[in-house]
N, C-alpha and C positions, 0 to 999 in steps of 0.2 A: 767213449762216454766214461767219464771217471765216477765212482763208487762214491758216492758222499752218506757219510754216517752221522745221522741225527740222532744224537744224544739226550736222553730223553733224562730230567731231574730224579738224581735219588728221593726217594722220598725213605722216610725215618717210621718205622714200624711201632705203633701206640703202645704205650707198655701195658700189659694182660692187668695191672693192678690201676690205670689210671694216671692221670697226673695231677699236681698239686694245683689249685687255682692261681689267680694275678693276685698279686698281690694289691694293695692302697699304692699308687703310682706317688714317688717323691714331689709331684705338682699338686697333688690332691689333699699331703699329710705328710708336713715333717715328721721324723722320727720322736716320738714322746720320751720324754727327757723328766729328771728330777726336777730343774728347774721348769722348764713347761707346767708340768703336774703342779708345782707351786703356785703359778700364773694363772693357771683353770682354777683352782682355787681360790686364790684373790678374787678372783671377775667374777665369783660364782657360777662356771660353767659346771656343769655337773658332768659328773666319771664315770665313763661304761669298765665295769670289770667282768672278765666270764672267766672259769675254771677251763682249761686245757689241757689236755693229757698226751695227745700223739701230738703230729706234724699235718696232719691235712688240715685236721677241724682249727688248731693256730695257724694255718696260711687263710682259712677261710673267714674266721672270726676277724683275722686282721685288715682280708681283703672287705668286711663288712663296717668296719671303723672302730671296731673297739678299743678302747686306750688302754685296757691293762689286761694280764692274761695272767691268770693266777695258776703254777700248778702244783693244786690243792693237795695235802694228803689223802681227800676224799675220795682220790681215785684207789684206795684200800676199800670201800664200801662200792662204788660206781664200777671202776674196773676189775677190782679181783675178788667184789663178793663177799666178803669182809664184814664183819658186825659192826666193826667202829671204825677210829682212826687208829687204833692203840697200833694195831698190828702191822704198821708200813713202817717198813725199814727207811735206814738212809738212803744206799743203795740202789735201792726201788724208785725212792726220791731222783736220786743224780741221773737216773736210766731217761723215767721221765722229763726229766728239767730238758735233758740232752735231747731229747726228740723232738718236742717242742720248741727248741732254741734252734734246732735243724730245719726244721721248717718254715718259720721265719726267714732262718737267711736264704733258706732254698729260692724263696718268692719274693726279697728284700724285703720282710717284713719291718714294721715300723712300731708295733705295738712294747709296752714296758711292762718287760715278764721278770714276773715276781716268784717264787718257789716257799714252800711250805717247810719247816723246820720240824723234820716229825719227831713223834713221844719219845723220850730216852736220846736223843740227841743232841740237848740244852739245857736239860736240868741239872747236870752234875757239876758244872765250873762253868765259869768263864768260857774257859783257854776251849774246853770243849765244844763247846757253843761257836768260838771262832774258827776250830778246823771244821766244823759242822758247814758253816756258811761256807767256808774256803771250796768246800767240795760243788755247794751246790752253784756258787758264781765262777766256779772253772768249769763246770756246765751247760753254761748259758746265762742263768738268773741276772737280771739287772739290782734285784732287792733280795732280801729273806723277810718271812712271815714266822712269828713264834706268839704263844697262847698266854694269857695269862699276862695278873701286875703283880703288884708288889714287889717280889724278889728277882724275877723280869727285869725289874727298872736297870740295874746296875749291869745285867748281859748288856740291854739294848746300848747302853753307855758304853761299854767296853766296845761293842762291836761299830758304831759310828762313828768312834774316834779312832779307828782303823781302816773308814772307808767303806763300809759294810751301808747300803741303805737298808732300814730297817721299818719292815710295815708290823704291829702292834694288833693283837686280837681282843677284845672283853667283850664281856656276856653271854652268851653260851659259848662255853670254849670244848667242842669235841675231844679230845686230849684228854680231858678231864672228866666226863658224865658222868663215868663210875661215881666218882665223889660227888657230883651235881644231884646225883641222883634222878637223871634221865634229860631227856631231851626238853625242858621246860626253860622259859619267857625267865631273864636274869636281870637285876636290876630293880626291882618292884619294892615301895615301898623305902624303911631303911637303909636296904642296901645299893638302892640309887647313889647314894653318898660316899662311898667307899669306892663304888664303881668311878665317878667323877673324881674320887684323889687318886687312882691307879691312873686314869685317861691324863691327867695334869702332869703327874709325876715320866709319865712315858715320852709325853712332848719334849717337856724340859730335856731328859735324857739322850733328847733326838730325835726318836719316831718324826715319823714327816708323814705317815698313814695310818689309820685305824680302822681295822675292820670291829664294827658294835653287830653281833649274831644276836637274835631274839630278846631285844632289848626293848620296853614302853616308850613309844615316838615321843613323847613328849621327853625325857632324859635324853635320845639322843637328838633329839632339836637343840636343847638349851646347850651339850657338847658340842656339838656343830657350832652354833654360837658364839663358845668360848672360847675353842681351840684355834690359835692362829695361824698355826704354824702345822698342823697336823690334821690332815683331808681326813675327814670321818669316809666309810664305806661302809653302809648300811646293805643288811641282808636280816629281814624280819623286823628293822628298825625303826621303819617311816620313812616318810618323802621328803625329809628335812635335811637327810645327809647332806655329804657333799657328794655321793656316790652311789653308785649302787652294785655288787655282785650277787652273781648266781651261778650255781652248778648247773653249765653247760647244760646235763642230760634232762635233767627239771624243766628248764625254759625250753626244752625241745620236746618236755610230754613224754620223755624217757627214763620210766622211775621204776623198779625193781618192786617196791612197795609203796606207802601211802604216800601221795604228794603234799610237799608241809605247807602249810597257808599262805606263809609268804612268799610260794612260785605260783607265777601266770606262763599258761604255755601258751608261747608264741609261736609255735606250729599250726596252732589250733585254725589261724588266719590267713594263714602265710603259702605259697606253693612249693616249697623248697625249703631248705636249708639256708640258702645264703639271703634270702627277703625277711626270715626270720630271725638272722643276726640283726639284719640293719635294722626290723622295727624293734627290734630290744633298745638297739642302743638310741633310735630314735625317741623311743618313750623314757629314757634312763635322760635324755639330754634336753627332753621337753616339762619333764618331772610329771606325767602321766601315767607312769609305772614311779614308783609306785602308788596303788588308793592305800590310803591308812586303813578307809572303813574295810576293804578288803584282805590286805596283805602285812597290816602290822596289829600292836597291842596297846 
């Protein structure tokens, strides 16, 4: 009688930390593109954006649909505790951008990740401002995110005619509260008017995105409106955008202190984490999130 040896399958021992979810399957969701984001704009479909900081919660956000993944300097307040944005380095920035950027390709993510251009990294030149981006789009970034118009306008210029996409911030701009003098509704009033010649001026420059923070729905309706070529992304701005983000930990009912009026937690509903991406972005794409009477000014 011969010895017959049945081989029985390896199997691969679970990693003690977890693994990364599926990602959005390439049949379910091309890869979101500059030109796409233009096209959803035309047709008036409206733009999920969430804040991400590591690689699991961008493989899950993305396996949830969201089309933009911003990572925010806010992860200076969210993740390291931080009183503002002032105090995130670049570095801190690229660490992030880089982990986020790995976790996507880890799960082929599809979503269009944007990075934040933090304090002291773009105010002093140009030239600075483009080794700024250089760092963060050899990181991952598809886009960079910087505050502020006026004198803005001529970086965003410099840096698009170099291939740089550039998403454009007004009205409350963290970066700056010192000077704002605190976390308050921007816009109001007079200064609606200067807000909408900075929004003008940054299109023409190139922007093709604007995030409007804590701005009176009715200014950014009528910007929404008028901008053609440059997707508003409202957060505290109304339901008029063309968009809408939020910090991740917010829409998840995860907030260190007061939650701001313009987050709804979506945990509140939901059984998990990942039915809580998808009703964000289902309410972001049905324009149910946002209520003006609830979540804007």
């Amino acid at each position: 009688m011969s010895n017959i040896t049945t081989s029985q399958p390896e199997t691969t021992p679970a990693s003690p930390y977890g693994t990364l979810p599926p990602a959005s399957t390439p049949a379910s969701r091309k890869p979101v593109s500059l030109p796409r984001l233009a096209d959803m704009h035309a047709r008036g479909e409206k733009i999920s954006m969430l804040t991400a900081y590591d690689a699991t919660f961008a493989a899950m956000a993305d396996a949830a649909g969201v089309d933009c993944l911003l990572v925010g300097d806010s992860l200076g307040m969210v993740c390291q505790g931080l009183n503002s944005t002032v105090g995130v380095s670049l570095e801190t920035m690229r660490y992030h951008t880089d982990s986020v950027s790995r976790g996507l390709r880890r799960v082929q993510g599809t979503a269009w990740l944007i990075a934040d251009l933090p304090f002291g990294s773009y105010q002093e030149s140009r030239e600075q401002a483009l080794r700024s981006a250089t760092v963060l789009m050899q990181a991952g970034a598809h886009m960079v995110k910087l505050e502020g118009g006026g004198w803005t306008t001529e970086t965003v210029r410099f840096l698009v005619e170099r291939g740089i996409p550039v998403c454009a911030h007004l009205g409350l701009t963290p970066q700056t509260v010192h000077a704002l003098g605190g976390y308050r509704v921007q816009g109001k009033g007079d200064a609606g008017a200067l807000l909408k010649q900075h929004a003008h001026a940054l299109q023409d420059a190139g922007a093709t995105m604007l995030v409007l923070e804590m701005v009176p729905a009715a200014l950014a309706a009528e910007l929404t409106a008028e901008l053609k070529h440059c997707a508003t992304i409202g957060i505290g701005a109304g339901k008029a955008t063309a968009g809408q983000v939020l910090v991740l930990h917010d829409m998840l009912g995860i907030n260190l202190g007061k939650m701001p009026k313009f987050v709804r937690n979506f945990m509140a509903d939901a059984p998990g984490v990942l039915p809580a991406l998808k009703a964000y972005v289902q309410a972001v794409k049905d324009g149910s999130f946002p209520d003006d009477q609830l979540h804007a000014w």
